[in-house]
N, C-alpha and C positions, 0 to 999 in steps of 0.2 A: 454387588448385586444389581442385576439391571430385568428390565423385563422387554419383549418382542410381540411384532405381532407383523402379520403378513399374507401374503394369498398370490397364486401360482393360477394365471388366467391365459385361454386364447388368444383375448384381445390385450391390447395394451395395456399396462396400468395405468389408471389415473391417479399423477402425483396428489394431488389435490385430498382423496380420498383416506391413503396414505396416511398423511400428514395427518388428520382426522382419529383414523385408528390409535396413532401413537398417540396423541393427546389424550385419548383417553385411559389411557395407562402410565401418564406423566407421575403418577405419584411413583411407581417402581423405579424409578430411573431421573429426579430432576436436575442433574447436574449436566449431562450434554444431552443430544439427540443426533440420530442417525437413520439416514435412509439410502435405497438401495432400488433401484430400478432398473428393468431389463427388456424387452420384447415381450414376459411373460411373468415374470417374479418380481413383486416388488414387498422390499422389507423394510417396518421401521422399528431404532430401537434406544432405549431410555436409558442411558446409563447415570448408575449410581458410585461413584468412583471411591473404588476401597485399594487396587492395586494396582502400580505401576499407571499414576493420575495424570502423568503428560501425554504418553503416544498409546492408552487402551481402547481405543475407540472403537465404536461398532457401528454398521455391519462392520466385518474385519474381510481382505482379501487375502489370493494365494498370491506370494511371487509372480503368477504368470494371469494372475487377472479371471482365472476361468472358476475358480470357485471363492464363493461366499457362506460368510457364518455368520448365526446371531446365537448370541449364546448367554444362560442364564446363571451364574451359581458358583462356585469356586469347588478349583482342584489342587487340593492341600500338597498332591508330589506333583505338583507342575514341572517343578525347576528338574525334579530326577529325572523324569519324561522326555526335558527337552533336553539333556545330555546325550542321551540315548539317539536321540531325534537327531543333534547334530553330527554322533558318531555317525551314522546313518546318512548324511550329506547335507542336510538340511540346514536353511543361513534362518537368523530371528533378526529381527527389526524391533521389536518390542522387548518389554520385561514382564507381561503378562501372560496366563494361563489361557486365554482366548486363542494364540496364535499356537499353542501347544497344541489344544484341541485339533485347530485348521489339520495339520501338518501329521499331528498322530490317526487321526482319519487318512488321511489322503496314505502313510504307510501300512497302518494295521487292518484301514477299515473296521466294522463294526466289532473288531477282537478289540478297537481301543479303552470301549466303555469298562471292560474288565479288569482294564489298568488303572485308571482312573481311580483318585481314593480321596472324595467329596461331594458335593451334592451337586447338579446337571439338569437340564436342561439345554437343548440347541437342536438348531436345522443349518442346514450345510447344503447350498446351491451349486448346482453345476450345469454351468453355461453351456459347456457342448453338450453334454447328455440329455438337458434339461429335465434334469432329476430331482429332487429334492429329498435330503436322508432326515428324519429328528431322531432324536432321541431322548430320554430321562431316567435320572440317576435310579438304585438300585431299590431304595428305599421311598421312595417317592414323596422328596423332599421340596425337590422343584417341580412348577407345574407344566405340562405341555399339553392343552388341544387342540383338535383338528374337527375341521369338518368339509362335508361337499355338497354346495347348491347348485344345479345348473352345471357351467364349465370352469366354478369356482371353488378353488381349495383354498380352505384358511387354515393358520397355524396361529397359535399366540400364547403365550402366558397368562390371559383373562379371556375369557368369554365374550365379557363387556367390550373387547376391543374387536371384535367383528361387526358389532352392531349399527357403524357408521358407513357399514359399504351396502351400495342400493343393491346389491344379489343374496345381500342375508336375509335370510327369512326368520323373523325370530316368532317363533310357533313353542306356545306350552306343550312340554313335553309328557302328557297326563301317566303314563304307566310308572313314572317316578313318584307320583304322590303316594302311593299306599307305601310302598317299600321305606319310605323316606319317614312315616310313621312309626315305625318299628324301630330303624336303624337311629333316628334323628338327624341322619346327613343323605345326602343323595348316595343309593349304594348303586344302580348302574352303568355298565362302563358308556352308555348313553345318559348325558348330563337332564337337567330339566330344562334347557334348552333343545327344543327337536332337530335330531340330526349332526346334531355338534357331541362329538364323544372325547375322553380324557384318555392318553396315551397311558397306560397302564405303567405303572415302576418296572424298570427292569427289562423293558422295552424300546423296540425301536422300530421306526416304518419307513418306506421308501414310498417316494409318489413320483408316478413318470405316467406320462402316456393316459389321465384320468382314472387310473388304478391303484388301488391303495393297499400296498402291502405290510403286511404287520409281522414281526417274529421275535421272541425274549431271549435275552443271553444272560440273564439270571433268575434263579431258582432258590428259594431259600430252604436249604435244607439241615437238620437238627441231625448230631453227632455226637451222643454221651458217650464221654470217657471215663474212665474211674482216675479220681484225684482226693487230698487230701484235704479237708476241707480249708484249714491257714494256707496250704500251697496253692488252691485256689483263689482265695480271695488275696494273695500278694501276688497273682498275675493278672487279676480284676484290677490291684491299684493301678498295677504297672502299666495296663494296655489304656486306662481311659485317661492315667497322668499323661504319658504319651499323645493320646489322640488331644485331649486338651491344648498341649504346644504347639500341633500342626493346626490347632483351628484358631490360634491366634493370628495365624500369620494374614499380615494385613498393612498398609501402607496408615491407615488412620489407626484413632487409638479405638481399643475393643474392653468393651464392658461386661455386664453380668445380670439377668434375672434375677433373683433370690428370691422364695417363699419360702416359709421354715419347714420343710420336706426334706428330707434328705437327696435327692437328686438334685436340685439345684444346688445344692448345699455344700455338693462335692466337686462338682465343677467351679464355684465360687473361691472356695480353700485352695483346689488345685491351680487356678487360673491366677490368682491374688491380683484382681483387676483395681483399678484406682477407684472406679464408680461400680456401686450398682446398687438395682432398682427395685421397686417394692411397691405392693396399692394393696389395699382392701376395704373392707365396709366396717363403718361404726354401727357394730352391733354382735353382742357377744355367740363367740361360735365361728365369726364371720370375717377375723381379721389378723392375719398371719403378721403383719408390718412389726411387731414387736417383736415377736420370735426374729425375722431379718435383722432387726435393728440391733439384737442383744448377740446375734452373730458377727456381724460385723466390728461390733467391740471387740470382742473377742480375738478377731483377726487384725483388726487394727484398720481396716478397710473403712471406705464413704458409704453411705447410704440415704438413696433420697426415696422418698415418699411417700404418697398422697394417698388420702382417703373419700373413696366411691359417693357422692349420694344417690338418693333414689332417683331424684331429677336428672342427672347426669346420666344417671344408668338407660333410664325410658327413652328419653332423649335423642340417645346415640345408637339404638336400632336400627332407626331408617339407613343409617350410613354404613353400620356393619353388615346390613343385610346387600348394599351396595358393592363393598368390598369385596364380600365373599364370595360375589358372583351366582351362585343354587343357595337355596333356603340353609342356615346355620340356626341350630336347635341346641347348641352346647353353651350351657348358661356361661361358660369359663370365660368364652367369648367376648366376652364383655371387658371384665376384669383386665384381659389380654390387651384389646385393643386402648385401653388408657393407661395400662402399663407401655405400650408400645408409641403411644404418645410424648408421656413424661421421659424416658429415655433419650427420644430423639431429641429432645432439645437440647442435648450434649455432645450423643453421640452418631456415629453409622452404623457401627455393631456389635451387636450382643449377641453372647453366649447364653444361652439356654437348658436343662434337664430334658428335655421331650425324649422319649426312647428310651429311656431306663426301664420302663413298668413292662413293654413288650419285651424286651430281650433280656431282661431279668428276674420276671413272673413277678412284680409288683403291684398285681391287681388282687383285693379278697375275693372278685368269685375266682379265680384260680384254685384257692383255697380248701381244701378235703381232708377231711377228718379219718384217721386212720381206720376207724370204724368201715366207714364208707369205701372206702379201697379196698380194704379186704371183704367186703358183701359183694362189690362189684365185679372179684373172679370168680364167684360161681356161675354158672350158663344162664344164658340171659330169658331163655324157658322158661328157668327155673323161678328167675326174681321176678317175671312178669307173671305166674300163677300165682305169688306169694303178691302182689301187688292188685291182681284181683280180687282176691280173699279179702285183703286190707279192708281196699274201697268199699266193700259190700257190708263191713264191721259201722257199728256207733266208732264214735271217734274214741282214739286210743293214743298214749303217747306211744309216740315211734311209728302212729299209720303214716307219716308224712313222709317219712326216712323211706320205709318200706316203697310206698308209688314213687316216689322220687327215681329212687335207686333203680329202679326196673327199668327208666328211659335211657337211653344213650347222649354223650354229651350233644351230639347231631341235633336233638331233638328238642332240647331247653337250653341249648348255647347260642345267641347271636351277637355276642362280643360284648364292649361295654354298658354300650345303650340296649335296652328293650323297653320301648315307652310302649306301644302298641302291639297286644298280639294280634296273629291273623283277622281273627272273628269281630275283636273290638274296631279294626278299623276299619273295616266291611262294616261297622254299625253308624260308625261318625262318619263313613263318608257316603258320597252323594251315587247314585248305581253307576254313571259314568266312568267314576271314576276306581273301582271297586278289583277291576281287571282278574286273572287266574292265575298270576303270580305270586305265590305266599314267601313269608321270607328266608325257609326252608331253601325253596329253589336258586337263591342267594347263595346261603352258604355249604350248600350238598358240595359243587366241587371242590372246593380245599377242603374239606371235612374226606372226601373219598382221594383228595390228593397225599394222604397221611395217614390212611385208614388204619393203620397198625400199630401207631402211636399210641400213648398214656393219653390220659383226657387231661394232664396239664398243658401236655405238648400240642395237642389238637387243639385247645383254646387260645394257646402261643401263637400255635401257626394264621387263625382263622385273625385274630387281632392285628397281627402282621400286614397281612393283606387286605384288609377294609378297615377297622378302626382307627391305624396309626396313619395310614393316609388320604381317608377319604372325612377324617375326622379333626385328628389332632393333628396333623403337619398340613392339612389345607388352612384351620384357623390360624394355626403359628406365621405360615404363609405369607395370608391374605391381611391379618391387622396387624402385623411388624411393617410389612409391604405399606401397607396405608399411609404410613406414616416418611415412608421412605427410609426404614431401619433395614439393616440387613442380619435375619436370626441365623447361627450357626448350633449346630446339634451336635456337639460331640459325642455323647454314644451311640448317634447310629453313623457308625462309621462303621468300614467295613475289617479292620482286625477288630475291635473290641466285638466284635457278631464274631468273628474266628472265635473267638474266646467264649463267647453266650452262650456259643451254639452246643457248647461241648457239654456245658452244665446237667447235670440227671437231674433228673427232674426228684429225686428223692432228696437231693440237695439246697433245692430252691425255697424251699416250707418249713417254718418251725413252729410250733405248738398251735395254738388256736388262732391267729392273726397273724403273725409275723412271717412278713412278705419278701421276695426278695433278699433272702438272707444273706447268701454270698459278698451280696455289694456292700450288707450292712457291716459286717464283717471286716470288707475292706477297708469302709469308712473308718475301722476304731483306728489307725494311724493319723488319719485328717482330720475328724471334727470330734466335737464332745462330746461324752456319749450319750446325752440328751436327746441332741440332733442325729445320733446312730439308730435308736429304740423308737425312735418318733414317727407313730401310725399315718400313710398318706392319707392326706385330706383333698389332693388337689386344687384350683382357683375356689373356694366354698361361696356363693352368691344367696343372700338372703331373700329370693324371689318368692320363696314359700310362704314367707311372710306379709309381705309386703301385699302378695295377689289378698289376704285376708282384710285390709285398708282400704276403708272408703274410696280413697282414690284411685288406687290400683285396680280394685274390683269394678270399677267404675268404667275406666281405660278399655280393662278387656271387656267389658261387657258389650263396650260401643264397637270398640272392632268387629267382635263377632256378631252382630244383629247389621251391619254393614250389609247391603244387598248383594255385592260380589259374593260375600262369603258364601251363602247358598248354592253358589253354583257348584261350590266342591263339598260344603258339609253340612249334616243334620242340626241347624244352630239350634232347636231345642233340646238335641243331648248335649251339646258345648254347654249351654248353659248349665243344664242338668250338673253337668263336672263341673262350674265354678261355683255353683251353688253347695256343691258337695264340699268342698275349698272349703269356702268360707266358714261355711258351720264345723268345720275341724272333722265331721264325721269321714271322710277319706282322703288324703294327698295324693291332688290330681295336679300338683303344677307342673308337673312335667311334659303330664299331657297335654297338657293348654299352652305351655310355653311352645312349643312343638306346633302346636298348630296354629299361634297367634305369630309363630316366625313368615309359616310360612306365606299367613297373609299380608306381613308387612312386607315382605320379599316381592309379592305379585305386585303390593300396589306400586313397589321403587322400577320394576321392571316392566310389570303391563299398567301403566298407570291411566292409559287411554280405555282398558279394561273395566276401569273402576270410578271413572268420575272425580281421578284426582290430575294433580298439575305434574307434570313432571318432577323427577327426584336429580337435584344439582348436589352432591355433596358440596361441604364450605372448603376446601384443601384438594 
């Protein structure tokens, strides 16, 4: 795992600058460094050495000198690629996937990304043409942005790594604050940096001549087949044992996540790694480590880890808010980043569960009550006249069902976060910032790129494309990254999706909770059936609590009455909401977690904004 960054100028590079950018993204990559300069393109880049650790070095060139690559991620059929490659004529000098890449570009061009079966990231220079191609993998696993100031195009794997060249302009990007309320992560394919925007999954762009061109050569599309459901879930075991073996492969040793969930659980069993890892909080509700720990007995496996305090937790904001690059509102965050800690000081990488809950419907709002599906095929006329009548009733059981079921999933669906509706964050925030973007406009196009679908599948699809990477695999990312770990995700791989995609959606739901049945299903072969039946909890962080403590209420309170704050929000409804907190009459931490990120995010990023000192992480 390595990370890059770089910029394509009229004028010459200056090494100087360069050398600057990369430093600032030394945690992705501190084992070598590499740079690249030309008349117009200079690249530098951090590698993390996991394969083929004598001759992988980046930038990497062609045989003949005229093209360069930097590249981020591993390609699990590397070695089948470059059989192909060398039928083909092609001579390798290395024994890494980097030089696979070079060479399957240079013969398939952008048909190569479709062969390819791992996570990606890369940009590919050429000297005569002076062109510059990126790309990133399917799933949007690795990171790639760009942007254009003046006659300056940048590229990188962080944000943070443009910030050292005098033609950035780093300008708050205000039309992401309200959306970013709602969603809890930046949902724009323009970042909250202005003018800097995030190469979309699935995507690839060419840049020549100060023109930027963009085009996808993947589409995630759903395919129910009829299957039996044990013959199902015995090519669910089959495809993710499989995908499991190909994400071992690695020149160091690779380890394992665990939380007592079932998806880490089964890449754990599957993988039977020597080490793996575990955190939570002392406080009941809050602390999975025991369930890990009584697993691994079981399997016979190590297990290390440590327990969260609160201090630790407050502590380590400023720096995740650092790493992440845009405001991070996902309290998991936390928990991730001193798991991704405790790990590295063993290892370089670890296996992960991320991707199961999309591609195998393990989320409860997925969730619908046979009741409900069946009220939802009569005309929708119809339930919206029955749903006026309701409203106009004293309350009744079942008036809730009734307005409910008359809305379209379009219309109460924005994936897993909804902290802010429209109206409420038009009230907390400041009228500058307020804009006529609601979060509707968000998610209308995947919602009408599927428009025929079930509303399980429509909530699949919509989580696919914003939640899993603008959420969950940028914090996977960004505090594995931090630390210099490299996370691998074996079920979002691209046959185990062959296999997801086919699932009907009548398949994926059993009785009133139980999520992701098929996988669970598969699991009774691998683990016990404890850990088969066992409801997701995800990272659980006891901040709901804690905001009710003198101290904590204390904390945020100061943040929010902070002068900056005002420029973006009503600090006497903020308060209003902690005060609500505290006295137990409404759980508003989520709200306030949400907007107390994104103030500690300005002040690590504008901190000349705020009357504070600059923000140095300690690593």
């Amino acid at each position: 795992m390595c990370g890059y960054t770089g910029f394509v100028s009229r004028a010459v590079p200056d090494e100087t600058v360069l050398h600057a950018m990369g430093d600032s993204i030394r945690h992705r990559g501190p084992d070598e460094e590499g740079y690249f300069l030309d008349e117009h393109c200079a690249m530098a880049h951090r590698r993390l050495s996991i394969i083929d650790l004598s001759t992988g070095q980046q930038p990497m060139y062609s045989a003949d000198g005229r093209y360069v690559i930097s590249y981020n991620g591993e390609a699990y059929n590397f070695q089948e690629l470059r059989e192909e490659l060398k039928a083909a004529g092609y001579t390798f000098v290395t024994s890494c996937d980097t030089e696979v890449i070079l060479y399957g570009y240079l013969h398939w061009g952008p048909e190569l990304m479709k062969r390819l079966r791992g996570m990606f990231s890369f940009v590919i220079w050429d000297k005569e043409k002076q062109e510059l191609f990126g790309a990133r993998d399917p799933f949007g696993i690795k990171p790639l942005y760009y942007a254009t100031m003046g006659d300056v195009f940048f590229f990188g794997s962080e944000i943070k790594s443009f910030l050292p060249h005098p033609n950035f302009r780093k300008e708050l990007n205000g039309d992401a604050l309200k959306l970013y309320l709602t969603f809890q992560y930046s949902a724009l394919n323009e970042t909250f940096f202005k003018g800097v925007y995030r190469l979309l999954p699935g995507h690839y762009f060419i840049y020549r001549a100060g023109r930027t061109e963009l085009a996808s050569y993947h589409v995630f599309t759903f395919d129910p087949q009829p299957m039996p459901l044990k013959q199902r879930a015995e090519q669910i075991r089959q495809v993710v044992a499989e995908s499991v073996e190909a994400h071992q492969l690695s020149d160091v040793e690779v380890g394992a996540f665990l939380s007592g969930g079932i998806d880490s659980s089964v890449i754990t069993a599957l993988s039977r790694p020597d080490k793996t890892y575990s955190v939570g909080f002392d406080r009941d509700g809050f602390n999975e480590t025991h369930e890990a720990e009584a697993l691994c007995k079981k399997l016979k496996l190590n297990n290390t880890s440590r327990i969260i305090t609160p201090e630790e937790f407050f502590n380590a904001l400023p720096a995740i808010q650092y790493y992440a690059d845009e405001p991070n509102a996902n309290l998991s965050t936390v928990p991730l980043y001193f798991l991704s800690e405790l790990a590295a000081k063993d290892l370089k990488v670890v296996l992960s569960g991320e991707g199961a809950d999309e591609l195998f419907a393990g989320y409860i709002t997925y969730h619908t009550t046979r009741l409900y599906r069946t009220y939802r095929k009569l005309p929708l006329f119809l339930r919206r006249a029955v749903a006026g009548w309701a409203a106009k009733r004293s309350y009744f059981h079942g008036q809730g069902f009734l307005t409910s079921a008359a809305k379209g999933v379009e219309e109460t669906f924005a994936g897993q976060a909804f902290i802010f509706d429209n109206e409420e964050a038009d009230r907390v925030l400041q009228p500058a910032y307020r804009g006529s973007l609601t979060w509707q406009d968000v998610t209308r196009p995947y919602f009408d790129a599927i428009a025929d679908a079930d509303d399980l599948t429509k909530k699949q699809y919509l989580d696919l494309h914003l939640w899993q990477p603008l959420d969950i695999l940028r914090k996977a990312d960004r505090m594995t990254m931090a630390h210099s770990l490299e996370l691998r995700v074996p079920y979002l791989d691209r046959e185990v999706w062959a296999v997801a995609r086919a699932i009907p959606s009548s398949q994926k739901m059993r009785g009133k909770s139980t999520t992701k049945y098929p996988l669970r299903v598969a699991a009774e072969a691998i683990l016990p059936d404890e850990w088969v039946k066992r409801p997701k909890k995800g990272f659980p962080v006891p901040f709901i609590a804690w905001l009710r403590e003198d101290k904590y209420y204390t904390w945020a309170k100061n943040l929010i009455q902070q002068p900056y704050t005002a420029q973006f929000f009503d600090q006497k409804y903020l308060l209003h909401l902690l005060d609500l907190h505290r006295s137990g009459t409404v759980k508003t931490h989520r709200k306030l977690y949400t907007v107390l990120s994104f103030l500690i995010w300005y002040q690590v990023y504008f901190p000349e904004c705020c009357g504070a000192e600059p923000f140095h992480p300690d690593h």
